[in-house]
PDB file as gemmi writes it, atoms N, CA and C in Angstrom:
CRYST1    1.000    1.000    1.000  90.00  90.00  90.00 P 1                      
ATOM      1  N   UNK A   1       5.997  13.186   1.047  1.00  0.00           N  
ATOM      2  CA  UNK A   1       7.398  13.026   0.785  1.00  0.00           C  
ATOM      3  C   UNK A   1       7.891  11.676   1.293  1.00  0.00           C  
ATOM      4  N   UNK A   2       7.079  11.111   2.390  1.00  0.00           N  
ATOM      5  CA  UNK A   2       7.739   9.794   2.734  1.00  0.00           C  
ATOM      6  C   UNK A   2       7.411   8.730   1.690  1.00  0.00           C  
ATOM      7  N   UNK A   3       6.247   8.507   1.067  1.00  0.00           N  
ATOM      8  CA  UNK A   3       6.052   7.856   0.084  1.00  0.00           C  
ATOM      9  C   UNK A   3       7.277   8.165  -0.980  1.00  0.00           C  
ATOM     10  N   UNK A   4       7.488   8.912  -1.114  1.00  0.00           N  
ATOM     11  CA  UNK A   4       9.053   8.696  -2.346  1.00  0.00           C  
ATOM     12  C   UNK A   4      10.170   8.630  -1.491  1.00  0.00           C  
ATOM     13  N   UNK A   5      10.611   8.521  -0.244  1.00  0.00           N  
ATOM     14  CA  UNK A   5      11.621   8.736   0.281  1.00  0.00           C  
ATOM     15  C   UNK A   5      11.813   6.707   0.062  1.00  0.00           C  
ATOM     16  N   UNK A   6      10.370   6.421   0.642  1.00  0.00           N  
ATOM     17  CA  UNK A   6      10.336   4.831   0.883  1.00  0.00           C  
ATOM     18  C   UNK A   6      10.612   4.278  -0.269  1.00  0.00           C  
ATOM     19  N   UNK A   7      10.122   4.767  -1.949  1.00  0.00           N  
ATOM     20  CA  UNK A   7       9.868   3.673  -3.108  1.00  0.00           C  
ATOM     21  C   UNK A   7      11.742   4.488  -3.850  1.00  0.00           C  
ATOM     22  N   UNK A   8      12.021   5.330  -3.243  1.00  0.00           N  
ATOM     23  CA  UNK A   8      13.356   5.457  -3.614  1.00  0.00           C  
ATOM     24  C   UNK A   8      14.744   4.645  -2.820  1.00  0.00           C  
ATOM     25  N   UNK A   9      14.008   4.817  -1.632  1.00  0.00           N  
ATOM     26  CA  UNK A   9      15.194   4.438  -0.738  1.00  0.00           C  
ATOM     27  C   UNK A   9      15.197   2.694  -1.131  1.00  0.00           C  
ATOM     28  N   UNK A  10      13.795   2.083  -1.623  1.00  0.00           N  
ATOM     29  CA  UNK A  10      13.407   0.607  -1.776  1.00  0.00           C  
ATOM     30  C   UNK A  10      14.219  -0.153  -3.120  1.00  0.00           C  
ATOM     31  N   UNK A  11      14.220   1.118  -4.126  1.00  0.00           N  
ATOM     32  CA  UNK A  11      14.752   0.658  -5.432  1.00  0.00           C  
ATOM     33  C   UNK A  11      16.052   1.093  -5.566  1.00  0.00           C  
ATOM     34  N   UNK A  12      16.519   1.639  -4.514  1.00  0.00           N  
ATOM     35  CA  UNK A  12      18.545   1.876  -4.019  1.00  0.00           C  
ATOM     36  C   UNK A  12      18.635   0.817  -2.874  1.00  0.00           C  
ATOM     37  N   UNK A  13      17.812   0.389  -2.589  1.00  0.00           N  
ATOM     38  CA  UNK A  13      18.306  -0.978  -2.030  1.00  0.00           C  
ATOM     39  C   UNK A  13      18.003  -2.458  -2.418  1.00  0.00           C  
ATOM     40  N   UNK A  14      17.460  -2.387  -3.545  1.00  0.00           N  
ATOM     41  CA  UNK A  14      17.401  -3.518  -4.575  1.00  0.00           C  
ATOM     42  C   UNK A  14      18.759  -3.792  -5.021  1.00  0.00           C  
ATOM     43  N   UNK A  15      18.911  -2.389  -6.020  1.00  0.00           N  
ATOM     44  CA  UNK A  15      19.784  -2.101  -6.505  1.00  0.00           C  
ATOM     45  C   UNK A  15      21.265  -2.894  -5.773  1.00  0.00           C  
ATOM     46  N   UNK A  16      21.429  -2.020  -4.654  1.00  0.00           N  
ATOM     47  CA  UNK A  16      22.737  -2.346  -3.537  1.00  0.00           C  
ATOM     48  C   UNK A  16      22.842  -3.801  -3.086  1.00  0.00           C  
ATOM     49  N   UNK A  17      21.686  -4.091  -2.818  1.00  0.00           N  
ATOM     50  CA  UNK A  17      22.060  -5.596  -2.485  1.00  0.00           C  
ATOM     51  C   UNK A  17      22.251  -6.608  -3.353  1.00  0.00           C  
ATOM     52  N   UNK A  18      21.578  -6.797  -4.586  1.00  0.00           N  
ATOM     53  CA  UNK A  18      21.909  -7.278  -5.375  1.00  0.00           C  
ATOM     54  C   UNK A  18      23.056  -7.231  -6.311  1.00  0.00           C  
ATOM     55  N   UNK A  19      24.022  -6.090  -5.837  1.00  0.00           N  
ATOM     56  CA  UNK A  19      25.114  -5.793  -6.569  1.00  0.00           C  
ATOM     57  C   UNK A  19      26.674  -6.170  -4.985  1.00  0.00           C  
ATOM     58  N   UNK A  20      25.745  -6.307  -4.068  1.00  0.00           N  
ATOM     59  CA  UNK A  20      26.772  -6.573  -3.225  1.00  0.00           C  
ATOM     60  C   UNK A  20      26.729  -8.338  -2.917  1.00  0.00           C  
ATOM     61  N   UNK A  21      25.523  -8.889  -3.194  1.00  0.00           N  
ATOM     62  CA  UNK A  21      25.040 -10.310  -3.247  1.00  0.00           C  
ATOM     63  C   UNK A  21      24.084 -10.771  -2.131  1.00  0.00           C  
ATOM     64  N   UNK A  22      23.429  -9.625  -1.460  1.00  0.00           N  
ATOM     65  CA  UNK A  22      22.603 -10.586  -1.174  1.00  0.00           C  
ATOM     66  C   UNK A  22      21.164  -9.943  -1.289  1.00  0.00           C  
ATOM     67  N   UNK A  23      20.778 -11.320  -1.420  1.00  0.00           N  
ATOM     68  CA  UNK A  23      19.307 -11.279  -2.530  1.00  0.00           C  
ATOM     69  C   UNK A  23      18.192 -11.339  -1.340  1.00  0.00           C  
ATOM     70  N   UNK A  24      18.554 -11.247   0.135  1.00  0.00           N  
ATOM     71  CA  UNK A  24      17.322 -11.730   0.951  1.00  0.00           C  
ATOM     72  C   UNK A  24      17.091 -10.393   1.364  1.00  0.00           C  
ATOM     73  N   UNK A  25      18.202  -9.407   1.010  1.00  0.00           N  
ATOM     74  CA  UNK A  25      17.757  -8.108   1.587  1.00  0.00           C  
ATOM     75  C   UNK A  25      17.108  -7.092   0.377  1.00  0.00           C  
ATOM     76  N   UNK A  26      17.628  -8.003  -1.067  1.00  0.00           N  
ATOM     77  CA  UNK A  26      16.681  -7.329  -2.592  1.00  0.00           C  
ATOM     78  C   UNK A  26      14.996  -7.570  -2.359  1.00  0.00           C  
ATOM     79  N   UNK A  27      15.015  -8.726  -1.614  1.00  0.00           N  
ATOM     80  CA  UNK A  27      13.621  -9.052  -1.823  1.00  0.00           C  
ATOM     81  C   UNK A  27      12.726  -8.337  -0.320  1.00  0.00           C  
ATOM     82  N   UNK A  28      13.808  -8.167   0.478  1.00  0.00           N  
ATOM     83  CA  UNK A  28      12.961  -7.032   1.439  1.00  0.00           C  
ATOM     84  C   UNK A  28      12.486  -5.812   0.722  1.00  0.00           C  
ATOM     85  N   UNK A  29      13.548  -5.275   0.755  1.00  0.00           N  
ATOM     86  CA  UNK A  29      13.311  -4.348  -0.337  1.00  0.00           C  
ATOM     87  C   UNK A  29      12.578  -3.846  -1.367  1.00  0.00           C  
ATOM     88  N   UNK A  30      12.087  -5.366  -2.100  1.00  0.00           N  
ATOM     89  CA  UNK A  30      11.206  -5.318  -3.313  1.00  0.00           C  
ATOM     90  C   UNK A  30       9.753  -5.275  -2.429  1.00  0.00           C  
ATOM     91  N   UNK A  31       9.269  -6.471  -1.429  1.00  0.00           N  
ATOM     92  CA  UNK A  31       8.595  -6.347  -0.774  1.00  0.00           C  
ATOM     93  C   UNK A  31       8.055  -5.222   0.401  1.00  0.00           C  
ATOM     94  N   UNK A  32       9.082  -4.452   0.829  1.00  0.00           N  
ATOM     95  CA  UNK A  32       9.112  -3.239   1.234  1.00  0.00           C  
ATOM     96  C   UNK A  32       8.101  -1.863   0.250  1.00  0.00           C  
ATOM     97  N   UNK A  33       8.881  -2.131  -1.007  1.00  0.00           N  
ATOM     98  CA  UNK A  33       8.268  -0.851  -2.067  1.00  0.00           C  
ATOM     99  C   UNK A  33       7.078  -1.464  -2.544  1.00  0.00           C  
ATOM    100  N   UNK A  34       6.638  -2.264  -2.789  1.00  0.00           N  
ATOM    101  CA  UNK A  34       5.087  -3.065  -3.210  1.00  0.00           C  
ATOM    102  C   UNK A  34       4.657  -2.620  -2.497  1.00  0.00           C  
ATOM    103  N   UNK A  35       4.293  -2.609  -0.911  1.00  0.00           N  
ATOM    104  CA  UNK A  35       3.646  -2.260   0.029  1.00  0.00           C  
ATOM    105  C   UNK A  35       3.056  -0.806  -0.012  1.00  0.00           C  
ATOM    106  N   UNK A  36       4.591  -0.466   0.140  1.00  0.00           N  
ATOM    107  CA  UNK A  36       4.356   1.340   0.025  1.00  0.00           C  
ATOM    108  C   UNK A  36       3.574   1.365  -1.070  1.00  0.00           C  
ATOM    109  N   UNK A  37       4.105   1.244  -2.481  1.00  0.00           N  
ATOM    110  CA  UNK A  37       2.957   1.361  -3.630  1.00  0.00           C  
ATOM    111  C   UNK A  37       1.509   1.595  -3.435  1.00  0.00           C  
ATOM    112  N   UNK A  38       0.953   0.084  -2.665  1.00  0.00           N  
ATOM    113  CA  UNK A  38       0.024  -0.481  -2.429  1.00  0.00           C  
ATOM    114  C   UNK A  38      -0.597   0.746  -1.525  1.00  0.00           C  
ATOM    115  N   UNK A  39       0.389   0.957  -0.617  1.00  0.00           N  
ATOM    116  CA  UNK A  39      -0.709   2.105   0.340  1.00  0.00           C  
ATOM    117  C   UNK A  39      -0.633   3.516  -0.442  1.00  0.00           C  
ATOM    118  N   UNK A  40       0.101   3.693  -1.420  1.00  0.00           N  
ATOM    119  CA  UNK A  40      -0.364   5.049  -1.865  1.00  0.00           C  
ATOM    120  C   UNK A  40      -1.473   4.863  -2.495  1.00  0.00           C  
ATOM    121  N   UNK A  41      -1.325   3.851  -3.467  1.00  0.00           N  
ATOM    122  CA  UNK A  41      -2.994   3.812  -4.375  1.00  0.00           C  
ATOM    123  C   UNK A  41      -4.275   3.563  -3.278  1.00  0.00           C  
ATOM    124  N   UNK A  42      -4.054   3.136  -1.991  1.00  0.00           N  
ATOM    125  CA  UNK A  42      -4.921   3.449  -1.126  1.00  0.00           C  
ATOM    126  C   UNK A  42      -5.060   4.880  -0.687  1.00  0.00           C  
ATOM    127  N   UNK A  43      -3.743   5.834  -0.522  1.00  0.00           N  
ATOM    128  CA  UNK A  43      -4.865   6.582   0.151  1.00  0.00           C  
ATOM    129  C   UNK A  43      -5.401   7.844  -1.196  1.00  0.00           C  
ATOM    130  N   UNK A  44      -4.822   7.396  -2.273  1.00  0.00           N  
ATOM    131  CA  UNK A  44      -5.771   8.222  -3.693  1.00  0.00           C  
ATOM    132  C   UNK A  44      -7.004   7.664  -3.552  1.00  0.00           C  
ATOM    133  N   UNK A  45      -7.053   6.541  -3.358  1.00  0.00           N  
ATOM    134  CA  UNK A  45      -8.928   6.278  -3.816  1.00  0.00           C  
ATOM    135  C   UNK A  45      -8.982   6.946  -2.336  1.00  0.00           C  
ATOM    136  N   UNK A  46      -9.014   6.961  -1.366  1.00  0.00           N  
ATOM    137  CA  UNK A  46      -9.285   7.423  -0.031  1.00  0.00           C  
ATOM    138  C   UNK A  46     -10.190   8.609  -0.227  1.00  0.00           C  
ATOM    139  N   UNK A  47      -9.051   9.528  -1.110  1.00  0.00           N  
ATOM    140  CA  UNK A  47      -9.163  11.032  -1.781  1.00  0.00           C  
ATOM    141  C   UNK A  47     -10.116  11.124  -2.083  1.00  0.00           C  
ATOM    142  N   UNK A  48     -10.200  10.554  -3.467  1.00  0.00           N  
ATOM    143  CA  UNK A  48     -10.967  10.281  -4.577  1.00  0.00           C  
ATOM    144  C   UNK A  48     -12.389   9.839  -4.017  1.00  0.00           C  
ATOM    145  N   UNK A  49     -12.808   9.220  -2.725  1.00  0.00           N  
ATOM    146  CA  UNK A  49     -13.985   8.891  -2.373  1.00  0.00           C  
ATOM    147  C   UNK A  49     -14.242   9.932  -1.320  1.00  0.00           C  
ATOM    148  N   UNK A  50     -13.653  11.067  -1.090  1.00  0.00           N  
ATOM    149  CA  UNK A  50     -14.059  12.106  -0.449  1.00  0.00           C  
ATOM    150  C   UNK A  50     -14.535  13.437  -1.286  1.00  0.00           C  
ATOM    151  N   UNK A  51     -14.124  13.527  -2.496  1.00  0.00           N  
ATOM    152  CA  UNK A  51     -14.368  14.305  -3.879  1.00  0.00           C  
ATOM    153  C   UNK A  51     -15.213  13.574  -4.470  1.00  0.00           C  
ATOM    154  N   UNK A  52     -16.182  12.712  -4.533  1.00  0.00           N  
ATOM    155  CA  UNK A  52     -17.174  11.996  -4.790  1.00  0.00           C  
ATOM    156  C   UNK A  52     -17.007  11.563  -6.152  1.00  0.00           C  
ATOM    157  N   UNK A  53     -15.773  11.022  -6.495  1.00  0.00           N  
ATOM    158  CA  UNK A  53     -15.482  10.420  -7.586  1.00  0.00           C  
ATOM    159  C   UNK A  53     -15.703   8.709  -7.794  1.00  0.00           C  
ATOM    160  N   UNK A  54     -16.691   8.320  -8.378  1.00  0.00           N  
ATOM    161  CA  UNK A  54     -17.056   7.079  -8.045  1.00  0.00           C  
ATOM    162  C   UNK A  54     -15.933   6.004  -9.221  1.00  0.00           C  
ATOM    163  N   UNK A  55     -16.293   4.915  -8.992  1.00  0.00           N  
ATOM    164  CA  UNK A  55     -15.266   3.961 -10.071  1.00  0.00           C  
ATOM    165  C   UNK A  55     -14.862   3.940 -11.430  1.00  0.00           C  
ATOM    166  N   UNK A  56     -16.267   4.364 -11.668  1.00  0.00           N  
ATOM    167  CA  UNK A  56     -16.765   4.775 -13.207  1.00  0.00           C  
ATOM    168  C   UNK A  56     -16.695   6.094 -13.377  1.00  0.00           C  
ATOM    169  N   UNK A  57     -16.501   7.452 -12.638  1.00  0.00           N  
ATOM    170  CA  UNK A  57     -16.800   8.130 -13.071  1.00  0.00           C  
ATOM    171  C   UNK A  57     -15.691   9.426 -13.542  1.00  0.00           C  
ATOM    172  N   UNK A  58     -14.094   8.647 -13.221  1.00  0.00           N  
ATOM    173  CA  UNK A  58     -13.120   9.515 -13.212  1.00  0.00           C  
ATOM    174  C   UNK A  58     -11.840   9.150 -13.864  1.00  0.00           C  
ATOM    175  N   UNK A  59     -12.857   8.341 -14.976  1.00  0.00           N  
ATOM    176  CA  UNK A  59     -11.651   8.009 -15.903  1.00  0.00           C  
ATOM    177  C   UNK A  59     -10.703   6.416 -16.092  1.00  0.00           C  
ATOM    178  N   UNK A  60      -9.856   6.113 -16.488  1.00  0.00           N  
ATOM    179  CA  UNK A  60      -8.748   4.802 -16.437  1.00  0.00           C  
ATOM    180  C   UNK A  60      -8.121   5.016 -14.930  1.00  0.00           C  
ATOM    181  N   UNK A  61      -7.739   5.801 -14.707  1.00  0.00           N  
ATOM    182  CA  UNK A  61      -6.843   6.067 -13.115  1.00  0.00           C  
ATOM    183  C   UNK A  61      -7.686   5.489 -12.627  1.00  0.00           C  
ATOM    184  N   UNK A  62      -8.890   6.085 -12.015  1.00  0.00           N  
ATOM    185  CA  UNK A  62      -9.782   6.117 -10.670  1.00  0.00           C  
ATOM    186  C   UNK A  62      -9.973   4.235 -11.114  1.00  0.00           C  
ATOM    187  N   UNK A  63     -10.329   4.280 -12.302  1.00  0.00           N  
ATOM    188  CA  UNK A  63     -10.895   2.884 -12.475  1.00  0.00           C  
ATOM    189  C   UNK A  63      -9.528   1.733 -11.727  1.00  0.00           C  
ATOM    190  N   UNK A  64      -8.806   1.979 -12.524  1.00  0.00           N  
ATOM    191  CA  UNK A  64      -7.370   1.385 -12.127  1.00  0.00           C  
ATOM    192  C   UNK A  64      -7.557   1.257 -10.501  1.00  0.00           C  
ATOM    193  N   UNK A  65      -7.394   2.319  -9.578  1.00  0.00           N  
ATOM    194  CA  UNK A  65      -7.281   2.782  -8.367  1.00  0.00           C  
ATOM    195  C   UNK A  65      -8.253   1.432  -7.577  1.00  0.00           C  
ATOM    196  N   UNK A  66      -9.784   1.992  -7.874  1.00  0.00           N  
ATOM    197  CA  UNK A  66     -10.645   0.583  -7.358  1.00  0.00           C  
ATOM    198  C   UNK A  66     -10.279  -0.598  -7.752  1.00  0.00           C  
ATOM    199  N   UNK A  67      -9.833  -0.699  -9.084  1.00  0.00           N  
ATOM    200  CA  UNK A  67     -10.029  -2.195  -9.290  1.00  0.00           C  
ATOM    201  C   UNK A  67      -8.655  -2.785  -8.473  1.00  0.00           C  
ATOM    202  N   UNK A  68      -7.636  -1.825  -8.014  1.00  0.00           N  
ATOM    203  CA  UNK A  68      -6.528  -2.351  -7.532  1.00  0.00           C  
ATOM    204  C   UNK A  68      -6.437  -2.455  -5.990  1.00  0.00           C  
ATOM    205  N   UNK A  69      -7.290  -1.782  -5.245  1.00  0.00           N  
ATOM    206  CA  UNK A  69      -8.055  -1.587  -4.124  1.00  0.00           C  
ATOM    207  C   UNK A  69      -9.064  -2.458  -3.753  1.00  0.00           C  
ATOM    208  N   UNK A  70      -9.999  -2.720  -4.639  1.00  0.00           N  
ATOM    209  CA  UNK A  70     -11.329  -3.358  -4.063  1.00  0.00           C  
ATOM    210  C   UNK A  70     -11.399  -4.133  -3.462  1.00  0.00           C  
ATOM    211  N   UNK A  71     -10.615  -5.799  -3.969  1.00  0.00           N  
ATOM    212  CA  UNK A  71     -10.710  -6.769  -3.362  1.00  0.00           C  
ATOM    213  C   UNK A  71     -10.041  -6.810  -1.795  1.00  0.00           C  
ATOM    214  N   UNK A  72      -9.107  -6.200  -1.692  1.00  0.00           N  
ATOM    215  CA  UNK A  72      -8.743  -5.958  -0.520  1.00  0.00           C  
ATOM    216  C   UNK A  72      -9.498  -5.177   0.615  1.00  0.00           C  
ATOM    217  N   UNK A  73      -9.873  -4.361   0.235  1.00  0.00           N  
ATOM    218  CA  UNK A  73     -11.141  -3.454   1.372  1.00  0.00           C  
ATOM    219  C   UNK A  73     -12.382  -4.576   1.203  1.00  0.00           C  
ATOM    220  N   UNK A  74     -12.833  -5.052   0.276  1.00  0.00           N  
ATOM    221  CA  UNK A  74     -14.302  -5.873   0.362  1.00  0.00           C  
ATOM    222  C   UNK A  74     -14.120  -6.992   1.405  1.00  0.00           C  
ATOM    223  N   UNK A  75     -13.346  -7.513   1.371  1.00  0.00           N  
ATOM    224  CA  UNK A  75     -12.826  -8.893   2.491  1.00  0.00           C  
ATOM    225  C   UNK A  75     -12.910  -7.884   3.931  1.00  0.00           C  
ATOM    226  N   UNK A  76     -12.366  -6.645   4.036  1.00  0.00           N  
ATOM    227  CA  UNK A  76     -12.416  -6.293   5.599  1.00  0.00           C  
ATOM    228  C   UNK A  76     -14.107  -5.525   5.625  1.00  0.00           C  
ATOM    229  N   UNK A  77     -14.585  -5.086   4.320  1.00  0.00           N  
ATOM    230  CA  UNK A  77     -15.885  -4.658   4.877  1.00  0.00           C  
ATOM    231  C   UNK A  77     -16.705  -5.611   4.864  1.00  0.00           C  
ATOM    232  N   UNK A  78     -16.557  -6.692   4.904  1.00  0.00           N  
ATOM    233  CA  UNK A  78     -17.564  -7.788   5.018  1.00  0.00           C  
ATOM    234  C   UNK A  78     -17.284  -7.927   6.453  1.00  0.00           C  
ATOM    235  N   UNK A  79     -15.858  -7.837   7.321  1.00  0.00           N  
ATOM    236  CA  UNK A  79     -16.005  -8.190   8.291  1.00  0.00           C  
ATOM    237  C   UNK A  79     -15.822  -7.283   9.551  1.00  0.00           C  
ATOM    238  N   UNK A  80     -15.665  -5.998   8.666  1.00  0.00           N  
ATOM    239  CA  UNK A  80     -16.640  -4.583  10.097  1.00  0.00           C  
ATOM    240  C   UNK A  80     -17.556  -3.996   9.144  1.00  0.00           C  
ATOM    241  N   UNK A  81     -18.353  -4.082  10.095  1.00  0.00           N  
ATOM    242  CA  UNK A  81     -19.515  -3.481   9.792  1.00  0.00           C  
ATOM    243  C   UNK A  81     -19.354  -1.319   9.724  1.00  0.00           C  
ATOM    244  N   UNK A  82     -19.615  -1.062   8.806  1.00  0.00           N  
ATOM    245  CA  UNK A  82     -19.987   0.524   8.682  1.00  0.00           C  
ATOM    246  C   UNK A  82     -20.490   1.236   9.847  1.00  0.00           C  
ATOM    247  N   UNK A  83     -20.340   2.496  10.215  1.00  0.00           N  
ATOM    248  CA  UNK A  83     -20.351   3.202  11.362  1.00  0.00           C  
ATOM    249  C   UNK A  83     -21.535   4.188  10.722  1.00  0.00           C  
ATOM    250  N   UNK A  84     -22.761   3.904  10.592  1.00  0.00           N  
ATOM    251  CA  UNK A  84     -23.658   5.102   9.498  1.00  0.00           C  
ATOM    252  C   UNK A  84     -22.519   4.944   8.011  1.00  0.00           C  
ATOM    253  N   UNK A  85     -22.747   5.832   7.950  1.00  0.00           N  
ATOM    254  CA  UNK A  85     -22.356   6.134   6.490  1.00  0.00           C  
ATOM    255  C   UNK A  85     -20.765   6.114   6.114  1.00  0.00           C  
ATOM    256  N   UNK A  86     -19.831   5.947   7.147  1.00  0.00           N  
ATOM    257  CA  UNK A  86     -18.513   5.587   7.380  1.00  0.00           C  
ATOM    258  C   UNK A  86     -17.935   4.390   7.331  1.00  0.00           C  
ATOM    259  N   UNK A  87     -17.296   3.856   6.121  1.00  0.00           N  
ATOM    260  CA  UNK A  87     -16.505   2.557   5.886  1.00  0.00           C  
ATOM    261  C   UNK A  87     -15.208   3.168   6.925  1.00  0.00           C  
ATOM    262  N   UNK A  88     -14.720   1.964   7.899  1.00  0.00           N  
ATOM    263  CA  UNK A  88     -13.587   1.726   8.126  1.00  0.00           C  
ATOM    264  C   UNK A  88     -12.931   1.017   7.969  1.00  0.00           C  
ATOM    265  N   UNK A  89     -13.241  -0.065   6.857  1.00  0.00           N  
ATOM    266  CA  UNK A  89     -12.172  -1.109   6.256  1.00  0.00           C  
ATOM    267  C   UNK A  89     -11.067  -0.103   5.618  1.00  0.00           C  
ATOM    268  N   UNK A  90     -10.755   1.297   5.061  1.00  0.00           N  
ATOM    269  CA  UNK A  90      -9.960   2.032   4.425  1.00  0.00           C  
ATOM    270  C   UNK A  90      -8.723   1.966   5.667  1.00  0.00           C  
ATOM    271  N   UNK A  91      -9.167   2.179   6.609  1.00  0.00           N  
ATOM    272  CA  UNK A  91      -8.688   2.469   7.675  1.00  0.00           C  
ATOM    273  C   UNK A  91      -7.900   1.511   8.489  1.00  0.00           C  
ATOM    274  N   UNK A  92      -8.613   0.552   8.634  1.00  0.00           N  
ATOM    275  CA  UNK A  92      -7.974  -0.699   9.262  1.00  0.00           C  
ATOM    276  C   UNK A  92      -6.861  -1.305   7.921  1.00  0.00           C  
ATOM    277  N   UNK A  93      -7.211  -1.062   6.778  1.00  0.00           N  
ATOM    278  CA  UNK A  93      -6.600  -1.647   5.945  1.00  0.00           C  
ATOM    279  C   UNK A  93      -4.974  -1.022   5.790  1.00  0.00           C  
ATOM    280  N   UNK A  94      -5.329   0.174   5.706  1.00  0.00           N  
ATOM    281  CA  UNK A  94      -4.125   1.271   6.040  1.00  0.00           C  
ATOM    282  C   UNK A  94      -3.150   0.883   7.233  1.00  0.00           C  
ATOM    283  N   UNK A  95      -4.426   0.759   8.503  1.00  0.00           N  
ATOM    284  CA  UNK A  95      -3.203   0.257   9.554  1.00  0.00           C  
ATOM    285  C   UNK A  95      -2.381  -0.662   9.614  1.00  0.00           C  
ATOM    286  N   UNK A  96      -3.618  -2.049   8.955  1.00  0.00           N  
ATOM    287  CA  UNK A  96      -2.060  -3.128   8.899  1.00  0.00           C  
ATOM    288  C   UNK A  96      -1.220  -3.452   7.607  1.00  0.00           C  
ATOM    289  N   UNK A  97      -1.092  -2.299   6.361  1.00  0.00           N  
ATOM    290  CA  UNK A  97      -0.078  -2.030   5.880  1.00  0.00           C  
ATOM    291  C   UNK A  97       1.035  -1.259   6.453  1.00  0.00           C  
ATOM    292  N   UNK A  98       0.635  -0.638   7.552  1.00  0.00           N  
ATOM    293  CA  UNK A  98       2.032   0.112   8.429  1.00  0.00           C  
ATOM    294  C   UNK A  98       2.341  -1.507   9.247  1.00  0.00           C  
ATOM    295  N   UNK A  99       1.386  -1.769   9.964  1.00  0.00           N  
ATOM    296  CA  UNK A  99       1.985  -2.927  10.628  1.00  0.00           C  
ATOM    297  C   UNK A  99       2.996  -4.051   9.687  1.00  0.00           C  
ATOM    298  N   UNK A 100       2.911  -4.143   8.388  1.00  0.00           N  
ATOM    299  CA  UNK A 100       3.460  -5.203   7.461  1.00  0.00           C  
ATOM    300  C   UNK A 100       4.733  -4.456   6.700  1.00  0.00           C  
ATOM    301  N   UNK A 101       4.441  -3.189   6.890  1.00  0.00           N  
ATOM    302  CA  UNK A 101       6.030  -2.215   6.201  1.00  0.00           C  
ATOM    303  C   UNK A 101       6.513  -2.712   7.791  1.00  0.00           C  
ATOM    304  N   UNK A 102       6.281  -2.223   8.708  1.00  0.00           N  
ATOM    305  CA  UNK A 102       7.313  -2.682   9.916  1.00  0.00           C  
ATOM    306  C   UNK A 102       7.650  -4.522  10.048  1.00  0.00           C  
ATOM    307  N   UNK A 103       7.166  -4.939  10.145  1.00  0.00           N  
ATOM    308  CA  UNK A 103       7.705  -5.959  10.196  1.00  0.00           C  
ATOM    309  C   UNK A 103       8.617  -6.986   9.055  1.00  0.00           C  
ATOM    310  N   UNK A 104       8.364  -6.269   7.605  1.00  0.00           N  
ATOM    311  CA  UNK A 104       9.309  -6.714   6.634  1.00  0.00           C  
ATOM    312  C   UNK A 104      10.405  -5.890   7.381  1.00  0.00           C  
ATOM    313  N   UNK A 105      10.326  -4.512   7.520  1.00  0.00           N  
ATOM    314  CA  UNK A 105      11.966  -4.200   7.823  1.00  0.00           C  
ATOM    315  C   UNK A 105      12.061  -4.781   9.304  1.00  0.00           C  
ATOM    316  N   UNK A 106      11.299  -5.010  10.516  1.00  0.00           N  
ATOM    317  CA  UNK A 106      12.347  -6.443  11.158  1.00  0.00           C  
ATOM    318  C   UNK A 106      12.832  -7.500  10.891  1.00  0.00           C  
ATOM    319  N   UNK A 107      12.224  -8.370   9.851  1.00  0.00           N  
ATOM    320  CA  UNK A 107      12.606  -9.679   9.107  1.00  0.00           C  
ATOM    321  C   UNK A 107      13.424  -9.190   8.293  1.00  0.00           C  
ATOM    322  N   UNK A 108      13.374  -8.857   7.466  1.00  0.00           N  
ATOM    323  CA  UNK A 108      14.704  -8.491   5.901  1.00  0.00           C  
ATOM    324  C   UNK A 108      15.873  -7.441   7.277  1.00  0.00           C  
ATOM    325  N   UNK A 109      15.581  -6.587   7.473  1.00  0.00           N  
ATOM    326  CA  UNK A 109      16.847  -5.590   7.789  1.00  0.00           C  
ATOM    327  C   UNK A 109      17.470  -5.350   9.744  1.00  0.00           C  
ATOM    328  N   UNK A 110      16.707  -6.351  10.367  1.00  0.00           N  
ATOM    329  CA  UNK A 110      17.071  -5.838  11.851  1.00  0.00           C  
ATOM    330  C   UNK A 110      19.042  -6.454  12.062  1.00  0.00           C  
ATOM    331  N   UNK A 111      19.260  -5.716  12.559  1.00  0.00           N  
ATOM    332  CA  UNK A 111      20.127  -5.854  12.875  1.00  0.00           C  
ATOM    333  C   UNK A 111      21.473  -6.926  14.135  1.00  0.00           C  
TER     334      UNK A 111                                                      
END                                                                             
């Protein structure tokens, strides 16, 4: 539910600021809901690689999902190494999209 609370509350505050004039808090905003986006289609493939659905094997979505995912996890699994059979680039990648939703809303919205 927070994932729609965020890409709703993101596109009523596009909306609002740009109708009240200012555009530095539309583009938090816009940058705010990209993010979120970004981490939901992370944690579907997350899913999706626990149901052993590989890139190829689950259709346009799943395909979509990796190809919109990949490059971003390949850059951090090049630079941690696997735990046995456990990628934690999913993981670290996840974390510093929370770290980057928080700090757009200190830059665009602190008070």
């Amino acid at each position: 539910m927070s994932v729609a609370n965020d890409l709703l509350g993101a596109a009523g505050g596009v909306v609002a600021s740009l109708s009240s004039g200012a555009p530095e808090a539309a583009l938090g905003f816009l940058l705010y809901g990209a993010v979120s986006i970004y981490t939901t289609l992370l944690i579907l493939r997350i899913f999706l690689s626990w149901v052993r659905v590989g890139p190829w094997g689950g259709g346009w979505f799943t395909r979509f999902l990796y190809d919109v995912t990949e490059p971003v996890l390949a850059i951090f699994r090049g630079l941690i190494p696997p735990l046995g059979m456990i990628d934690l680039s999913p993981l670290v990648v996840f974390f510093l999209l929370q770290l980057l939703k928080g700090a757009i809303r200190a830059f665009f919205f602190a008070a």
